[in-house]
Structures are given as structure tokens and as C-alpha cells.
Steps between C-alpha positions, in 0.01 A plus 500: 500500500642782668373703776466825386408833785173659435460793340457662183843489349518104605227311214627511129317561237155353418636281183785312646265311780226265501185443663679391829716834508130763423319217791802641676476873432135541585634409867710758553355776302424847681199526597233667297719458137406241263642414138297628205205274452574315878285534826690595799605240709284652836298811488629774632243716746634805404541449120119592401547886718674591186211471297276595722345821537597730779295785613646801559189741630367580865314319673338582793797282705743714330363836562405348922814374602815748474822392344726334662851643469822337547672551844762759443777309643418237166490824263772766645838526561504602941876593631627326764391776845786704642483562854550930494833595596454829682742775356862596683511802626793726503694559848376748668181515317153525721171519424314822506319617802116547467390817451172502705403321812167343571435811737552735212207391372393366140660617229285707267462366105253356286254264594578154351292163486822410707434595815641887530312686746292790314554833630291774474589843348435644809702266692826566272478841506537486902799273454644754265436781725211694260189567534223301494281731344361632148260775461197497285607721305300764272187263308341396927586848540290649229247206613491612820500793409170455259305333764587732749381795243165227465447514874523884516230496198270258704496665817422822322161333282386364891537167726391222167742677262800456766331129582698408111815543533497474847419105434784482248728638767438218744455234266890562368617544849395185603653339198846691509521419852507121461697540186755753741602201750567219196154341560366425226237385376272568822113522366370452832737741688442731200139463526429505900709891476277601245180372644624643823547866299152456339347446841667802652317700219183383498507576921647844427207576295235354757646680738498838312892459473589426893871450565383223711411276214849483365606428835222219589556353174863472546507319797235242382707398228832490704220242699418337182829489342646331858240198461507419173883485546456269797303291263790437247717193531867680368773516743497731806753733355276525172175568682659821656638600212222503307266633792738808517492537114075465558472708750751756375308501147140537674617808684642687240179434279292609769686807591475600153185524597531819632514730221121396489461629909708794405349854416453533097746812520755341687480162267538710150829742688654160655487287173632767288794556722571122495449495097764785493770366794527156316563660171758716615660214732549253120680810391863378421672676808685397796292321797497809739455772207262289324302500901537854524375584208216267529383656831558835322273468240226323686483810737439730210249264342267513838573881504378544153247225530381661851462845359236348284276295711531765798796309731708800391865438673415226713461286192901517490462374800319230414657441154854457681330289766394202235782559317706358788274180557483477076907474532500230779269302244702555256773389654385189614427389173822551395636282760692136398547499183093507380379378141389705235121359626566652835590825374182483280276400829679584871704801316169651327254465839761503762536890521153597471385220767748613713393882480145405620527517866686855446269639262200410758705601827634850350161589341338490783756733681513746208127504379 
């Protein structure tokens, strides 16, 4: 008999053997197959899978445990890694200078998630060489000039029709301050000027409206204001600052004060003239014109105003007196770059609070 290889090209066909030659196939058949109407010579573990059923849902393994994907040097295609070659440079190339030095300072661009310093307005208009400073402009002034016309109203009906507006007046001081010098919010700096305003006025009516009340009250809040900044646990630099900024806000709401310790006269000629002076300084004119014609007008105002509550000429005196502290306000609120809020709150009360003190002093001279 002769040795034949295994495989399936080496048997011959079923007819031309015997019994010996099929005893012979059934050991070398593949595994799994069997002839028509023949068990297989072994079982095969993986022959019943085919007719078995597979299921092909979630389970609660499947939707648990993530998938496990195939490394991505098994499934991609990686180049070979180049070392970089830097690039040749002409002869007689060099690279460009900077052009800024660390002592220049930052440079001045948008604020990034990357790291760029942020600059203020006000601090890239110095570098430019402008101005750090935007005016109001005509809606505070027509604000201003509404309260002021609100405190000349009050102090003619008596002392409680003044108290109204007098009380809005230090309330938005107290708030444009803060808001002035970038801090923001500040409830309890806010609130400590106001209560410190609100204090002054209730001693100024005790005390039949005493000058000394605005004064007393003053320097128990700069006393107050000094502790409870003691008290905080920011950094020494941020303690003064916002002590000055406390202190600064609690004196300018008190000394608003002092249209309420002023004569009724001299309150309804001195808020007039401040009404009219910030009017005339939103006009669109140059700075020194524009001041001019401010001081101008607010001269004319106490004049006419005086004439009618019996100041006759001094009240251009005193018109042209507030005017001047009403455009050092004014000023001040238009100093580094302020928000749109400040001009609604410092630019508004600013004038008129700073007018107080002159609108006491002069009355009492004039009256």
C-alpha cells in the first residue's frame, strides 16, 4: 500500500476503497467534518457554538465595563520620529532684536487664559501719553442737576423736606465712592459711610443743626472705621487701602451733611448754582471754556436765585463759590477711566457733596 500525505487532495474517491481504506479516512479527517450519515471521529468543542444561540443585548457587564480598544500601535500606521533639523540661515542673517525690555514694562493687549498681564484702561492710556480721564457727560449732569433742583425744593418746604433727598445724596456718595477706587462689591464699607451719614443727621437735628455734630460724628467713624479695619485678616497693603477708601467715603457722606446745618436761603441759592455749573460744564466745549462758562453761569444763577430769597448780590457770591467745589467733584469722578456705574453714582453725588462745606461756610458770611 502506498503512503499517501494527508490532506484533502490525497484519499480517492469513496467507491474504489474498502472498509480498511474509510477505517483509514476517519483517522485523518479534519476535525469537526463527517461523511453524510457518519459521526465524527472526536467531537469538536467548538462545533455546537454554531448552533448555538448568541446574545447580542446589554447586559449590565456590558454597559459597566468600557470597551477595550486596540492599542494604536496594533491599529495605525506611526512614522518612524525625525529628530528636527533646525533651518539654515542665510549669511549674514540675525535674529531680530526685542522690542521691549523687562524695564519697559508689560506690554498692553488682551487678557488671555494664557497668562498676559491685564491692563487697565487707565493704565494704557498713561503708556500712550492720554488722559486718564472721561467726563460724565450730560445724563449725571441733568441728574445732578435734578437732585440739586430737589435739595433747593426741600430746604425751601423746612428741615424734614431737605432730610429726603438729603439721604439720597449720601447714600449714592458712599456707593460711588467705593465704586470710584475699583472696589467693588464693598456692602460693609458701603454701609458703615452711610450709617456714619445717617448718624451725622440725626445729631444735627438733636442738636438744633450744630456744626459740631458733623464734626463729632466724623471723627467717631474715622475711630470706627480704623478698628474694624484692624479686625480684618487681608494683607497690610489692603487694610490701608480700604481704610482710606472707608474713611474717605464716611467723610464725604457726612459733610454732605451740611446743607442740613446750612441756612435754608443759602441751601436753595448754593444747589441751584451747582444744578446750573454742571450742566453747563457737559456742554460739548473745550476743558477751560467749558470751566469758564460753568463758573459763569453758576454766578448768575445765585444772583438771580439771591434776588429772590433776599441774598441779593452776595448770592453770586455764593453761587460761584459751590460752583468751584461742584467742579472739583466733578472732576474727580471723572478721574481713571470710571464705568458707566460710576458716572451714574460718584459723577451724580460727587458735585453736590462736595459743595456742602461751601454752601454752609459762605452762607454764614453772606446771610
Amino acid at each position: 500500500m502506498t503512503n499517501q500525505p494527508y490532506g484533502y487532495g490525497a484519499y480517492e474517491p469513496y467507491q474504489q476503497q474498502g472498509q480498511q481504506g474509510q477505517q483509514g479516512q476517519q483517522g485523518w479527517q479534519a476535525p469537526g467534518q463527517a461523511w453524510p450519515g457518519q459521526q465524527p471521529a472526536y467531537g469538536d468543542p467548538y462545533a455546537d457554538q454554531q448552533y448555538t444561540q448568541q446574545w447580542q443585548g446589554q447586559t449590565w457587564e456590558t454597559q459597566m465595563q468600557p470597551p477595550v480598544a486596540a492599542p494604536a500601535e496594533e491599529t495605525s500606521y506611526l512614522p518612524p520620529v525625525q529628530s528636527p533639523v533646525p533651518p539654515v540661515q542665510p549669511q549674514g542673517y540675525a535674529e531680530p532684536a526685542p522690542t521691549g525690555s523687562v524695564e519697559d514694562g508689560p506690554e498692553y493687549g488682551p487678557a488671555t487664559l494664557a497668562g498676559n498681564t491685564r491692563v487697565t484702561d487707565a493704565q494704557r492710556a498713561r503708556a500712550e501719553g492720554r488722559s486718564p480721564v472721561i467726563e460724565p457727560g450730560m445724563q449725571p449732569a441733568v441728574l445732578t442737576a435734578l437732585l440739586g433742583l430737589l435739595l433747593a425744593g426741600g430746604a425751601a418746604l423746612g428741615t424734614y423736606g431737605l432730610l429726603v433727598p438729603l439721604v439720597v445724596l449720601q447714600g449714592v456718595t458712599a456707593a460711588g465712592w467705593f465704586r470710584l477706587n475699583g472696589m467693588w462689591p464693598a456692602r460693609q464699607g458701603i454701609a458703615l459711610g452711610f450709617l456714619g451719614a445717617l448718624v451725622a443727621d440725626a445729631a444735627l437735628l438733636v442738636s438744633d443743626r450744630s456744626p459740631a455734630a458733623i464734626l463729632g460724628s466724623l471723627g467717631v467713624w474715622v475711630l470706627l472705621s480704623l478698628v474694624l479695619q484692624l479686625r480684618s485678616h487681608a494683607d497690610p497693603d489692603e487694610r490701608m487701602y480700604g481704610l482710606m477708601a472707608t474713611v474717605a467715603a464716611a467723610a464725604l457722606a457726612i459733610a454732605a451733611g451740611g446743607y442740613l446745618a446750612a441756612d435754608a436761603d443759602a441751601v436753595t441759592v448754593g444747589a441751584v448754582a451747582v444744578a446750573a455749573a454742571v450742566v453747563a460744564r457737559a456742554l460739548p466745549l473745550p476743558t477751560a471754556v467749558s470751566v469758564v462758562v460753568a463758573l459763569a453761569v453758576a454766578a448768575g444763577a445765585g444772583f438771580a436765585v439771591g434776588g429772590v430769597t433776599g441774598l441779593g448780590a452776595s448770592g453770586a457770591l455764593l453761587g460761584a463759590g459751590a460752583a468751584v467745589c461742584a467742579l472739583i467733584g466733578h472732576r474727580v469722578a471723572s478721574y481713571d477711566y470710571p464705568s458707566r456705574f460710576v458716572h451714574f453714582t460718584a459723577g451724580v453725588a460727587l458735585p453736590l457733596a462736595a459743595a456742602a462745606p461751601a454752601v454752609y461756610v459762605l452762607g454764614r458770611l453772606v446771610g
